[in-house]
N, C-alpha and C positions, 0 to 999 in steps of 0.2 A: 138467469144467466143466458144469453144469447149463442149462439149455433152461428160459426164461420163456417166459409168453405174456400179451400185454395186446389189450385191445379192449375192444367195447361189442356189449349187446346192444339190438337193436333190435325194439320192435314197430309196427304199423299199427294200433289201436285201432276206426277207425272203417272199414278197408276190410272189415269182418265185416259191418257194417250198411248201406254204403253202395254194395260195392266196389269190386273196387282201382282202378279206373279214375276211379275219385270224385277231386276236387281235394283233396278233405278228407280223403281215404287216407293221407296222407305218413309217413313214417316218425319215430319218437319214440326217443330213446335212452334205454334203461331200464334196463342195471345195467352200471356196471361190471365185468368180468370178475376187477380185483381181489380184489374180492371173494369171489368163487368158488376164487381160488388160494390152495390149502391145500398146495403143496409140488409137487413132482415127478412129475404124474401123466402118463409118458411114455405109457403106453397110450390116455388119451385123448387124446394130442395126436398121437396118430397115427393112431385111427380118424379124428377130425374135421378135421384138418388135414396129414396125410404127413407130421409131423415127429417125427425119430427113430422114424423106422417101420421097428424091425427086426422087427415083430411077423409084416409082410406083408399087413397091410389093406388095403387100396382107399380110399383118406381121402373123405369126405363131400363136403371144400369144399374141397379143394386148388388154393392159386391163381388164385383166380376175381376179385382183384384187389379196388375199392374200388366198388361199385357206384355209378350213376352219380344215385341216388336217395336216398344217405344221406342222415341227418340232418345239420340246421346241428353239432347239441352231437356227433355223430360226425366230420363231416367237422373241424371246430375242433379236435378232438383227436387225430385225424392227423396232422396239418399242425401241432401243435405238439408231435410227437414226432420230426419231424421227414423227415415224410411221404415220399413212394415211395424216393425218395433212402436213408433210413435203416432203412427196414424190410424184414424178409422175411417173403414168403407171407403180404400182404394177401389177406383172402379176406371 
């Protein structure tokens, strides 16, 4: 059985200029990770996230959960994936 991974990436646009501490810092969702999945790429999903880590990495962002800053257009597509309930190793 093969190993997905879905999410979104997110940037802050205006905490370069303003920052982060700025109202106007907030987080914006910018791609799809979709997009980016071209197949099976167990090695990075093991550096960046401990999954199917036989390599032995130290994963980047392992399970650091949903942070409490996301975006509306992230947080709305968690919660209709069927949010902490149906997912592993939100990060």
């Amino acid at each position: 059985m093969s190993t997905d991974v879905s999410g979104m990436i997110e940037c802050r646009p205006l905490a370069r200029i303003w920052g982060e501490d700025d109202e106007d810092a907030v987080w914006h969702a910018a791609i799809d990770l979709f997009l980016l999945n071209t197949g099976n790429a167990y090695d990075a999903l093991a550096c960046l996230f401990g999954v199917r880590n036989s390599f032995g990495f130290r994963p980047l962002t392992e399970d650091r959960g949903l942070p409490d800053d996301t975006s509306d257009g992230l947080r709305y597509a968690f919660h209709a994936s069927g949010g902490p309930q149906d997912t592993h190793g939100t990060t």
